[in-house]
Rosetta silent file (secondary structure, phi, psi, omega in degrees, C-alpha in Angstrom):
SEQUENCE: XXXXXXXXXXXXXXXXXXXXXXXXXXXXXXXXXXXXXXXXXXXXXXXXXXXXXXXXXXXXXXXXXXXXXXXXXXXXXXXXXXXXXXXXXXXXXXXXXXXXXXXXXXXXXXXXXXXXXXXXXXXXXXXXXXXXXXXXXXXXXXXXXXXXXXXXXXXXXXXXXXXXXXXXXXXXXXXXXXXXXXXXXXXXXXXXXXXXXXXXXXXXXXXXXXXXXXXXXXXXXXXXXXXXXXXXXXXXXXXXXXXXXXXXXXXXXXXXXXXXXXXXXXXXXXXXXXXXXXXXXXXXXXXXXXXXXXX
SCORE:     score description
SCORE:     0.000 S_00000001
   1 L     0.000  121.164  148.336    0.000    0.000    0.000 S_00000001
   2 E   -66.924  121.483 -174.265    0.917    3.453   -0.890 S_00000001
   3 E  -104.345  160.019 -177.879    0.130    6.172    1.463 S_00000001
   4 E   -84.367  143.002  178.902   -0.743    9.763    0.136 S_00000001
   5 L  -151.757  114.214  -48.127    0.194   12.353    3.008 S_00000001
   6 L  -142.335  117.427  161.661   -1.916   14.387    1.631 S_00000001
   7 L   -47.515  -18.586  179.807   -3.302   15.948   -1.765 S_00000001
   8 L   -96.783  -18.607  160.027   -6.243   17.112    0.498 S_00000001
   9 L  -134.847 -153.103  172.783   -3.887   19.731    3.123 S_00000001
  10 L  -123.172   89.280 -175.865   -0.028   20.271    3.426 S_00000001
  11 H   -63.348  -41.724 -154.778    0.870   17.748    6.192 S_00000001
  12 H   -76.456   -7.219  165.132    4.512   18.324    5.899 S_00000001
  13 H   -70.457  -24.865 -142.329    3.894   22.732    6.500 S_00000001
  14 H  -151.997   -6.402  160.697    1.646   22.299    8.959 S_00000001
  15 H  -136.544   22.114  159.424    1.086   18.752   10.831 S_00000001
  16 H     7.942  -91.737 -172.865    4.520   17.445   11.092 S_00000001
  17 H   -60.093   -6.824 -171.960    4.480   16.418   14.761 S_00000001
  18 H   -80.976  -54.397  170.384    0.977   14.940   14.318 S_00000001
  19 H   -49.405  -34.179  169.102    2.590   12.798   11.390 S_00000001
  20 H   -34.841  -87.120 -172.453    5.369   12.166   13.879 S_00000001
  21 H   -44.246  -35.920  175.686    2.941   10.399   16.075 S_00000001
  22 H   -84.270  -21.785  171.499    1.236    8.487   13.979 S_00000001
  23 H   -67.066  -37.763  153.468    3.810    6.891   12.735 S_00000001
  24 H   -35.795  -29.496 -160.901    4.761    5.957   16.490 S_00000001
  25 H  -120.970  -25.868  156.323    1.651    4.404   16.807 S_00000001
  26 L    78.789   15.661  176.152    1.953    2.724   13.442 S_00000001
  27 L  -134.363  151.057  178.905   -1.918    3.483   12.845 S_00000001
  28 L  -162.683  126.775  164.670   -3.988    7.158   11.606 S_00000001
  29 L   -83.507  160.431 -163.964   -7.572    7.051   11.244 S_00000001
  30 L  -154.959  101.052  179.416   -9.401    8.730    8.204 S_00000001
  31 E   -47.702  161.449  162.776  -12.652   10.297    8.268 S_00000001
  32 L   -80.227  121.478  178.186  -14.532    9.687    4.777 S_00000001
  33 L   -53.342  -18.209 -168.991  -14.329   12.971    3.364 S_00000001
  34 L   -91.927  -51.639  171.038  -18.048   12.421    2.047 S_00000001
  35 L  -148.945   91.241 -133.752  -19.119   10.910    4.550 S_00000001
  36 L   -67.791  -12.613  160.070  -17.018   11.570    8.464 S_00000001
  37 L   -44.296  -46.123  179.691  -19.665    8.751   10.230 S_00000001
  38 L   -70.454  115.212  173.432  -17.157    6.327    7.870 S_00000001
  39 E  -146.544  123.836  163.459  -13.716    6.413    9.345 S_00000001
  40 L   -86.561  153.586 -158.381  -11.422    3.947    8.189 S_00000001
  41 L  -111.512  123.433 -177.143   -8.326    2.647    9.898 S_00000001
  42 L   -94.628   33.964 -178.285   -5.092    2.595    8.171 S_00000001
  43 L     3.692  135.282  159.391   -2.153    0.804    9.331 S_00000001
  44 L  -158.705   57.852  164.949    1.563    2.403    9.117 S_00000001
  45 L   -99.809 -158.981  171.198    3.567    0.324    9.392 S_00000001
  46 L   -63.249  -25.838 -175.213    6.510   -1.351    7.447 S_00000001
  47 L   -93.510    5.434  179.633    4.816   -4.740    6.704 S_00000001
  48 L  -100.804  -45.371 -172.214    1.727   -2.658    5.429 S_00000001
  49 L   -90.923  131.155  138.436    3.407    0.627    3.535 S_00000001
  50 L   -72.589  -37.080 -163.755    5.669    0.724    0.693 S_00000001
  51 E   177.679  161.430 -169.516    6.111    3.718    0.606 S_00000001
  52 L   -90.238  172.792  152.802    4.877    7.567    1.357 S_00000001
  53 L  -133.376  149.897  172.634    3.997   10.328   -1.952 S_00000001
  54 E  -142.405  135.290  174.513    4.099   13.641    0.632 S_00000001
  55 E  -104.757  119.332 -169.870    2.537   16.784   -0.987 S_00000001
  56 E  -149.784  164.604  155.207    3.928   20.150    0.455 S_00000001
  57 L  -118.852   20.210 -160.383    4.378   23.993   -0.354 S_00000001
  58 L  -177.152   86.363  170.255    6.976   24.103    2.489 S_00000001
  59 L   -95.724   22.782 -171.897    9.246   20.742    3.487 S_00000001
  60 L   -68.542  -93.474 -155.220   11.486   22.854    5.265 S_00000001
  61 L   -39.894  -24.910 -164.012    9.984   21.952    9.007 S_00000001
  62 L   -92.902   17.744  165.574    9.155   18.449    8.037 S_00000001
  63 H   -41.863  -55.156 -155.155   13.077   18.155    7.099 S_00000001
  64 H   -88.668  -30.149  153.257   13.802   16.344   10.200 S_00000001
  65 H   -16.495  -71.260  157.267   10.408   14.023   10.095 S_00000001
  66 H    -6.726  -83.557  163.091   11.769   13.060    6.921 S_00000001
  67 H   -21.647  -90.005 -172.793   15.111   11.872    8.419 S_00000001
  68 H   -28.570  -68.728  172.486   12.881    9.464   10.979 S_00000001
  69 H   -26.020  -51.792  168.415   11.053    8.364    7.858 S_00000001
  70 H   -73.668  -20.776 -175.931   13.969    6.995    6.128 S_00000001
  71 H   -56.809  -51.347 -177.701   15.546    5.739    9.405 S_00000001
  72 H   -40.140  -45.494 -167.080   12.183    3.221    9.241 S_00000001
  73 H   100.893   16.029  165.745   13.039    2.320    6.000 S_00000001
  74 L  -103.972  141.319  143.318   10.371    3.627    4.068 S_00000001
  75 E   -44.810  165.222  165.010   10.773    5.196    0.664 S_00000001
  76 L  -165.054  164.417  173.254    9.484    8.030   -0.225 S_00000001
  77 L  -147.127  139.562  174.556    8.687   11.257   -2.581 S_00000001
  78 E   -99.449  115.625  160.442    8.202   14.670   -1.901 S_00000001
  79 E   -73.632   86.945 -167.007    6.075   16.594   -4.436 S_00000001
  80 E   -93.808  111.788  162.557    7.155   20.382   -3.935 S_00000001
  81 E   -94.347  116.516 -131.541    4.895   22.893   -5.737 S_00000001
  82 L  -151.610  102.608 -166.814    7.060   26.564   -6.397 S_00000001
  83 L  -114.363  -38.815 -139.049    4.893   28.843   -8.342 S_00000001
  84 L    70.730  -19.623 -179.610    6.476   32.252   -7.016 S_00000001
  85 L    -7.880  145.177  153.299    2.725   33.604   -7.526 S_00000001
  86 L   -69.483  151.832 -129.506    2.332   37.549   -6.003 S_00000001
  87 H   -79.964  -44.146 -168.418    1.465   37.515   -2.461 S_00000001
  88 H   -71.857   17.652 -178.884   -2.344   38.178   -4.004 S_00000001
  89 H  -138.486  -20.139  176.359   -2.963   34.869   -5.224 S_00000001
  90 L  -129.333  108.005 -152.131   -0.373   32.789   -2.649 S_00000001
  91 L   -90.163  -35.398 -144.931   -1.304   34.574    0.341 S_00000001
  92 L  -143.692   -1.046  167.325    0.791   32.939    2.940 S_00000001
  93 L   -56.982  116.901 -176.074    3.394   30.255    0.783 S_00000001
  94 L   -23.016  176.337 -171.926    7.103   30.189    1.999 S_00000001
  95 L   -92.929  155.705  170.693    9.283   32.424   -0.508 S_00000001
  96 H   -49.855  -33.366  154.575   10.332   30.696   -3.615 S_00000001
  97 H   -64.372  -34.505  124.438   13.524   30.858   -2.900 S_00000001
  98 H   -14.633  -96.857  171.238   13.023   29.306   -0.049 S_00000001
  99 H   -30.012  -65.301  174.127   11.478   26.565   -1.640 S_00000001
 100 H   -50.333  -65.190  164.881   13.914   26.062   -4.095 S_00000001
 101 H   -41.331  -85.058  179.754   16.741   25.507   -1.023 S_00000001
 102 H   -17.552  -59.376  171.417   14.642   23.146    0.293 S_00000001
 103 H   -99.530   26.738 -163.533   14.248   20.738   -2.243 S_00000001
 104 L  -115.012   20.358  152.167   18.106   20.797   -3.370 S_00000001
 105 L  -121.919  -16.744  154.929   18.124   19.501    0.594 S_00000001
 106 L   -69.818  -44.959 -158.576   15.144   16.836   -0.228 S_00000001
 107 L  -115.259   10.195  158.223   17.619   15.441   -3.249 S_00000001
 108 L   -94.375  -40.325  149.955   21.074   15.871   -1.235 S_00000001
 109 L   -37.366  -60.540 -152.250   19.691   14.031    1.462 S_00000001
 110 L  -113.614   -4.326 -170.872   17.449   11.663    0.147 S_00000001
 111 L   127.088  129.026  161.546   18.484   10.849   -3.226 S_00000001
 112 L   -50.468  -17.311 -158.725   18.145   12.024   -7.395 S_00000001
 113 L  -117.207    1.425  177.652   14.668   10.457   -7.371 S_00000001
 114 L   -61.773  -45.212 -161.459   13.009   11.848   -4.180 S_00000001
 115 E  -104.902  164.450 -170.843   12.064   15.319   -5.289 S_00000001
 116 E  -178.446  111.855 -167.578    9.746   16.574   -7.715 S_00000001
 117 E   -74.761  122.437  178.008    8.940   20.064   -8.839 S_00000001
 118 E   -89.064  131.259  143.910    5.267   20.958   -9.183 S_00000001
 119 L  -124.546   95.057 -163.512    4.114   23.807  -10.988 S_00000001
 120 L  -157.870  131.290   14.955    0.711   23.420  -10.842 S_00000001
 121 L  -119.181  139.595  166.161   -1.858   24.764  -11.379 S_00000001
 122 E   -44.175   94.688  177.435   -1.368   27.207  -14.018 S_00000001
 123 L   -82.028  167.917 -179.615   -3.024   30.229  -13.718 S_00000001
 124 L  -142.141  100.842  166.944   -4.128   32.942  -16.208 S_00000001
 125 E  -111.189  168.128 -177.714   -5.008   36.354  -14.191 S_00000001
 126 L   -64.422  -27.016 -171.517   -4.562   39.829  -15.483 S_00000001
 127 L   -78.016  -30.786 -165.987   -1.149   39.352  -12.671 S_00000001
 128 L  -142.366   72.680  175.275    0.235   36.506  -14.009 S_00000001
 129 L   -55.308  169.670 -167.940   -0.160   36.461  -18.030 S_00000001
 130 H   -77.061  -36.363  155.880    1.396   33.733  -20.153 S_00000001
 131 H   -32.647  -52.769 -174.661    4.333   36.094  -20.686 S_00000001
 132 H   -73.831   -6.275 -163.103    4.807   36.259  -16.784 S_00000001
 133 H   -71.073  -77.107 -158.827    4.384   31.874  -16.770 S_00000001
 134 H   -60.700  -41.382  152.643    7.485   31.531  -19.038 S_00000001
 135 H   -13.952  -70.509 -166.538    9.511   33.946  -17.364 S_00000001
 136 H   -56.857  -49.363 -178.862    8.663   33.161  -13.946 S_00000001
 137 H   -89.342   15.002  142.261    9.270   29.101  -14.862 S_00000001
 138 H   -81.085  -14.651  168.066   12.446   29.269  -16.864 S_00000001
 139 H   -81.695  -54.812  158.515   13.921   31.414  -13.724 S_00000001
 140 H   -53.184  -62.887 -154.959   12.471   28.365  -11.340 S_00000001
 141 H   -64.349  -53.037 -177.663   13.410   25.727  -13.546 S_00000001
 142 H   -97.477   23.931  153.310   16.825   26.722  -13.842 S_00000001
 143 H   -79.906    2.629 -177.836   17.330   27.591  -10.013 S_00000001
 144 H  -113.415   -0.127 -163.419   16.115   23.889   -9.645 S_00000001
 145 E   -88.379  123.205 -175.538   18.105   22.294  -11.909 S_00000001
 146 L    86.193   -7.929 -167.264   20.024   19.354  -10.516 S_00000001
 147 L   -87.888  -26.038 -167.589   17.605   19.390   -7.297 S_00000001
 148 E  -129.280  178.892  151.263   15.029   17.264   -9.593 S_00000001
 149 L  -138.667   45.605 -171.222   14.726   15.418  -13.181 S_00000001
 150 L  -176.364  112.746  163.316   10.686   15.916  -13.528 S_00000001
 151 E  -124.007  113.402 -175.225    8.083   19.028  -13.274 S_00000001
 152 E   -72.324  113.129  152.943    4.597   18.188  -12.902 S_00000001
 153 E   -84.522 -170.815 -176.736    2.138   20.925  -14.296 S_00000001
 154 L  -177.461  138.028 -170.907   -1.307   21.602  -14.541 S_00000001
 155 E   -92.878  146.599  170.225   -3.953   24.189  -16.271 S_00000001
 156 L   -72.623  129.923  166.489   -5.998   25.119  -13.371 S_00000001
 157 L   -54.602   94.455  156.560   -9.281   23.231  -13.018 S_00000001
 158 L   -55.215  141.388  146.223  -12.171   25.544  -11.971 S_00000001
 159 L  -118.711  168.700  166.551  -14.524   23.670   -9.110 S_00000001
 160 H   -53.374  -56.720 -176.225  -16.776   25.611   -7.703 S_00000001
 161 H   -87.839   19.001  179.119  -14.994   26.140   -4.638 S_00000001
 162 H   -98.268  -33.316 -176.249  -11.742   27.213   -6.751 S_00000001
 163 H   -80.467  -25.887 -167.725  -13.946   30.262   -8.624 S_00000001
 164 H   -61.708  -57.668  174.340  -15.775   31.214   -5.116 S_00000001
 165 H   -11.165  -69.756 -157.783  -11.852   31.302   -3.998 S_00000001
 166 H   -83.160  -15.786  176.374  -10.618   33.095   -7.009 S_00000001
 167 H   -72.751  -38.784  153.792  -13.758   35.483   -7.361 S_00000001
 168 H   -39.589  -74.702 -168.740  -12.621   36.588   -3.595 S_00000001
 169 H   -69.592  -24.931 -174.415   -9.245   36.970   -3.767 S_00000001
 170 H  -104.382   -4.169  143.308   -9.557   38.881   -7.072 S_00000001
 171 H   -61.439  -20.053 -171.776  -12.272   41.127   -5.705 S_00000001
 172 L  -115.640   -5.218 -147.593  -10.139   42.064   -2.610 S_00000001
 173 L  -159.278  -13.744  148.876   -7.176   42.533   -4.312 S_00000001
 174 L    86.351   84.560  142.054   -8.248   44.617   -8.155 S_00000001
 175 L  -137.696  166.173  175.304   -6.872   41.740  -10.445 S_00000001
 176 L  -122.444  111.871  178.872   -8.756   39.559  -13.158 S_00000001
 177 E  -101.564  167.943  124.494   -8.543   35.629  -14.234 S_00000001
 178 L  -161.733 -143.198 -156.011  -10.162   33.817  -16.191 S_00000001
 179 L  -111.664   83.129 -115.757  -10.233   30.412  -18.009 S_00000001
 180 L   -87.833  151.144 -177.414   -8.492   30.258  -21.001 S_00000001
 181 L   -65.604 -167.719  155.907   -9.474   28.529  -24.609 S_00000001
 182 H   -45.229  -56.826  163.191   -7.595   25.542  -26.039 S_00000001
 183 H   -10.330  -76.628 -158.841   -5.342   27.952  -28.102 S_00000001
 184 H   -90.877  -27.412  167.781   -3.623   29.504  -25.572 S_00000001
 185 H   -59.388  -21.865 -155.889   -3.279   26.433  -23.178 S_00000001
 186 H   -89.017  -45.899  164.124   -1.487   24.426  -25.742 S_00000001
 187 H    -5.889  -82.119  155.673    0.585   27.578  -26.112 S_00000001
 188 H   -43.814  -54.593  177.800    1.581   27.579  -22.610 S_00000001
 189 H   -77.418  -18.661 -179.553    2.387   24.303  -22.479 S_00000001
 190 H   -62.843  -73.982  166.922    4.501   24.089  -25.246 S_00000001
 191 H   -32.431  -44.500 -172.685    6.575   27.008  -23.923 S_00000001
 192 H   -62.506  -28.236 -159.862    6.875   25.448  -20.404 S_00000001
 193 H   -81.251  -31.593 -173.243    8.093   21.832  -22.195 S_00000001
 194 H   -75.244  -40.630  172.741   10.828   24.019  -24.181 S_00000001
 195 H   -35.219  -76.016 -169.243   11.882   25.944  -21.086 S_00000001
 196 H   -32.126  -42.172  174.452   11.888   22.678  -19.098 S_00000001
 197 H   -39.129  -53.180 -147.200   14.099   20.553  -22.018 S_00000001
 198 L  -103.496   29.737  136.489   16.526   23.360  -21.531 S_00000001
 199 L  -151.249   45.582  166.001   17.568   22.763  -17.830 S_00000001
 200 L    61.267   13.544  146.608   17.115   19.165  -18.453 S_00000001
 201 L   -37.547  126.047  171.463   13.621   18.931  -16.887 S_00000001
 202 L  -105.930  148.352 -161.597   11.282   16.183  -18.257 S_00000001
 203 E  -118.545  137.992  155.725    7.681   18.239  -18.149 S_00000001
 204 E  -149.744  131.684 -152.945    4.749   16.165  -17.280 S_00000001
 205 E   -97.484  143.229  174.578    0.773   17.396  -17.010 S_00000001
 206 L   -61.979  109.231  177.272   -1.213   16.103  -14.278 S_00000001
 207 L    34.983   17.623  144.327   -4.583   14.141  -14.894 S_00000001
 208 L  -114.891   82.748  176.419   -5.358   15.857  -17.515 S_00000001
 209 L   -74.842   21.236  148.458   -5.242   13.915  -20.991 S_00000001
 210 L   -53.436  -75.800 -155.383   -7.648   16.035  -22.884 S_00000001
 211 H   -79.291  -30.950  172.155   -5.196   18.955  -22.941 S_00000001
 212 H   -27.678  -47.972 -163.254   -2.000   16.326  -23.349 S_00000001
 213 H   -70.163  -34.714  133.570   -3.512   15.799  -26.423 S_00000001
 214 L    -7.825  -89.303  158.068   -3.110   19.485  -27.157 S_00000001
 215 L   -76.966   42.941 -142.844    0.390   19.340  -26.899 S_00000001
 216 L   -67.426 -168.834 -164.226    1.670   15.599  -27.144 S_00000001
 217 L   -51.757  -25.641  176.087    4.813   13.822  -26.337 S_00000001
 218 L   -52.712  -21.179 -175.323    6.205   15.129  -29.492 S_00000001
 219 L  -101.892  -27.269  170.775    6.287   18.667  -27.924 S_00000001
 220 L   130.619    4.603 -178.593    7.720   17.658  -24.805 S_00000001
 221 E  -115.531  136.216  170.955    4.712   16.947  -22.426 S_00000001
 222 E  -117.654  171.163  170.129    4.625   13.607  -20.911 S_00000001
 223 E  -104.788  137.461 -161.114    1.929   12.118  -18.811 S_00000001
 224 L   -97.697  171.148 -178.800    2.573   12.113  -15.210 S_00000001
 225 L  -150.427   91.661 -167.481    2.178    9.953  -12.532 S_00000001
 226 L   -58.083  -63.423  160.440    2.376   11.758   -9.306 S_00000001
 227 L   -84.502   97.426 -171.409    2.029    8.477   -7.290 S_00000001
 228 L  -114.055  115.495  166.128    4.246    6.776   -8.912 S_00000001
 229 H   -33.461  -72.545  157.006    5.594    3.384   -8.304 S_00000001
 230 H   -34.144  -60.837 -178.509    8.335    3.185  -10.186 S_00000001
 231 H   -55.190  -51.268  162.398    9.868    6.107   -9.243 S_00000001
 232 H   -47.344  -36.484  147.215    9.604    4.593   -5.267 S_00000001
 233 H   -68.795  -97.860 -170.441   11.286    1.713   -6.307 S_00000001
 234 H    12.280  -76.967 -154.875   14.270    3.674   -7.520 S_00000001
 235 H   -56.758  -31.008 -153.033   14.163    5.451   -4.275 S_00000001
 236 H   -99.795  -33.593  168.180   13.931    2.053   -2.210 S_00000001
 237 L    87.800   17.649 -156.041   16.644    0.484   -4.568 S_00000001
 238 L  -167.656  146.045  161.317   13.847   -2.513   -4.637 S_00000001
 239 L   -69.282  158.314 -178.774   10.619   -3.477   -6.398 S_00000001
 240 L   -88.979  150.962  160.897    7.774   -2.178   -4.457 S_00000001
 241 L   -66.471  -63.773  161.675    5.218   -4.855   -2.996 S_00000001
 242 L   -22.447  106.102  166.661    2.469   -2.981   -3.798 S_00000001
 243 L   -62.810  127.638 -151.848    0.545   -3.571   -7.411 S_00000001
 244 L   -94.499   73.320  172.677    1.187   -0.659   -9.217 S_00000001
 245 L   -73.048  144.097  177.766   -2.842   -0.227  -10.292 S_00000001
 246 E   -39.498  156.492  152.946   -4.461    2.740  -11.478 S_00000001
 247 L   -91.870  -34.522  169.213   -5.834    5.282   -9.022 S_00000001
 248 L  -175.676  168.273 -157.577   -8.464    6.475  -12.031 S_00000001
 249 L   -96.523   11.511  158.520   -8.494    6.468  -15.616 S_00000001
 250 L   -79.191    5.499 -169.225   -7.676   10.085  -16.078 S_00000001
 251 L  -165.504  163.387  179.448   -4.240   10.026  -14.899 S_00000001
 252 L   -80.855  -31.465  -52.636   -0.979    7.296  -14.437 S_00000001
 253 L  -134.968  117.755  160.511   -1.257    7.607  -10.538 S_00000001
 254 E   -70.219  141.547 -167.009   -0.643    3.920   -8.739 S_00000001
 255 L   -64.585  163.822 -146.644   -3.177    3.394   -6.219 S_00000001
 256 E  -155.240  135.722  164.038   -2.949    5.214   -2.879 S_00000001
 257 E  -111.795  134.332  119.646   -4.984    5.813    0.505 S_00000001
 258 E   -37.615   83.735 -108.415   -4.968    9.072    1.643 S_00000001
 259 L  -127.653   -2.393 -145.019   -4.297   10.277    5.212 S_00000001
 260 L  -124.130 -179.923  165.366   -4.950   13.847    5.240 S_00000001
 261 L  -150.327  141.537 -173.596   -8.252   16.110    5.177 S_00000001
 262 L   -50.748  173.948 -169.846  -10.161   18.637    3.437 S_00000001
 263 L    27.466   57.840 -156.471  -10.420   22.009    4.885 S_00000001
 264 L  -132.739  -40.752  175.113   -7.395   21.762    7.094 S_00000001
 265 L   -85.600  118.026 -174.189   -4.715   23.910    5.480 S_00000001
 266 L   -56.687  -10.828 -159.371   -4.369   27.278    6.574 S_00000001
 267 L   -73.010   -9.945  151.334   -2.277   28.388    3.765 S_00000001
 268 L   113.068  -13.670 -152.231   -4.762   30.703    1.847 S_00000001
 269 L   -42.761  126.292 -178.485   -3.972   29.965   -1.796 S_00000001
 270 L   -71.755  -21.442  162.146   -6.902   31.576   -3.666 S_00000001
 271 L  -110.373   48.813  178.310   -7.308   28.683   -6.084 S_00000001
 272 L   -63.414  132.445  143.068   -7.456   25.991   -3.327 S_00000001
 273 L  -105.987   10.892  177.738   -9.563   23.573   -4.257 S_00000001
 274 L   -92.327   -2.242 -176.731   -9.426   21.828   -0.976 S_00000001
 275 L  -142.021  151.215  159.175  -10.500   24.196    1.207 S_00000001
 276 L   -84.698  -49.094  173.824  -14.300   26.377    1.017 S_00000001
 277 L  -124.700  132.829  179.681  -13.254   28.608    3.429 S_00000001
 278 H   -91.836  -20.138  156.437   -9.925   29.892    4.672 S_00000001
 279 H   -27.210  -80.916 -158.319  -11.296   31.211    7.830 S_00000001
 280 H   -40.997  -44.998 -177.123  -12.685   28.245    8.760 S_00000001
 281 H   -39.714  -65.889 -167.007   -9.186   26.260    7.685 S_00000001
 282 H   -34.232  -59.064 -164.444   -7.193   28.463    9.647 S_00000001
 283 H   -78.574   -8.255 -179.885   -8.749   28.143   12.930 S_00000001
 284 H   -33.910  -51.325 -167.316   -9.580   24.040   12.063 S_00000001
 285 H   -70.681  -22.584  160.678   -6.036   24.352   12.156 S_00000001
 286 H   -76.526  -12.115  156.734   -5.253   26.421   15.111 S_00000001
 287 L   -80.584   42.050  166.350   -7.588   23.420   17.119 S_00000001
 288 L   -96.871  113.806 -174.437   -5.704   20.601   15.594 S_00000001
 289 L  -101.268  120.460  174.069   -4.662   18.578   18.572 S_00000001
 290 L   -59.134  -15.130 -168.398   -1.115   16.966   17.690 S_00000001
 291 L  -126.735   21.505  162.220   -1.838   13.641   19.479 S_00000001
 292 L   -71.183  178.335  176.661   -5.303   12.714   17.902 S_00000001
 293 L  -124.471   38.464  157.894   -5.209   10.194   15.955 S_00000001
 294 L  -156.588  161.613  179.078   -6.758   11.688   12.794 S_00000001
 295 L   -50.720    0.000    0.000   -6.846   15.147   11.089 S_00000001
């Protein structure tokens, strides 16, 4: 079994010592996001997990976690997303540079195959035009260069709670997005895959094969597979246990339980789609008792 830690908050910014614990305890319970009467019980330990996928905008505290992790003997991969966004769309994300140190301390530590740059999801506001994308991610790409060999993208997805989000934040703040035609995504991506070539970056888009097809492999976009199997063997230096079976048929993703929970990260992003309200996150998060044994 692969565990997820967590596409639904940022455990490693913001529940560290919680993660800490459970692994002490070798167990973490997991409300059903759908429906929290359903709470399923996860084992986590070594004869159950292969291996972790950890989703962050910040590994810096959850450096030394880390450590303990490998000490166990599980593999693992950290998925770092590094947009640089203005403070009016990434309200409250470590600085990029930042960021950047960080996971050139994920792949000196841990390995070539640990880290993995996200830049996702691709926005298109009046602040950050397709002009400012290829800038901003040929300046990231090649301060990351050597820290990774893979950058996952993504066109941003509206849900419903990503427009209430972005209709906020762009209402509070005098800027404009919106959702762009085929045209100019294929655009975009094309430009990101040439940047990316050229600091030795392989570019791959996230669960969406509609727009792959936009750009295909021929251009330099591959399809990714954020929980990825393969890659965890590498890191483990061993086949995985674990069958690597789809997670759904939109995306490569090996199957995965999830550990984490919606409306739990404080970090503000305006096109969260994980959280409805960042009030509410925030204080979820200032009650978050470190020694429960779920989020």
């Amino acid at each position: 079994m692969i565990i997820s830690a967590s596409y639904r908050t940022d455990i490693p910014a913001f529940y560290g010592d919680w993660f800490r614990r459970r692994l002490d305890d070798g167990v973490v319970r997991v409300p059903n996001p759908y429906n929290a009467a359903q709470v399923s019980t996860i084992p986590l330990t070594p004869d159950a997990v292969d291996g972790f996928v950890f989703w962050t905008r910040n590994v810096i505290p959850f450096l030394p976690v880390l450590d303990e992790v490998a000490a166990r003997g599980f593999p693992f991969l950290v998925h770092h997303t590094i947009l640089g966004y203005p403070r009016a769309i990434d309200r409250a994300v470590v600085a990029p540079e930042k960021a950047v140190d960080a996971l050139h301390a994920v792949h000196a530590r841990f390995g070539p195959r640990a880290a993995v740059w996200r830049y996702d999801p691709v926005l298109f506001t009046s602040l950050t035009p397709p002009a400012w994308h290829a800038e901003t991610f040929d300046r990231l790409a090649g301060a990351l260069a050597g820290a990774t060999d893979e950058c996952v993208v993504s066109i941003a997805q509206v849900y419903r709670k990503t427009a209430r989000n972005m209709d906020r934040a762009a209402a509070a703040h005098g800027f404009t997005w919106h959702d762009p035609d085929d045209a100019e995504k294929r655009a975009v991506l094309e430009g990101l895959a040439a940047r990316a070539r050229g600091h030795g970056l392989a570019l791959s888009l996230c669960g969406q094969p509609h727009l792959r097809d936009l750009a295909p492999s021929a251009a330099g976009v591959g399809e990714a597979a954020c929980v990825d199997a393969a890659r965890l063997s590498d890191v483990a230096g061993r086949p995985l246990r674990a069958l690597a079976r789809p997670h759904r048929k939109t995306c490569a993703c090996a199957a995965s339980r999830d550990i984490g929970g919606y409306d739990t990260c404080p970090h503000g992003c305006a096109y969260c789609y994980a959280v409805r309200s960042p009030d509410a996150a925030r204080a979820r998060h200032k009650a978050h008792d470190p020694a429960a044994d779920r989020l």
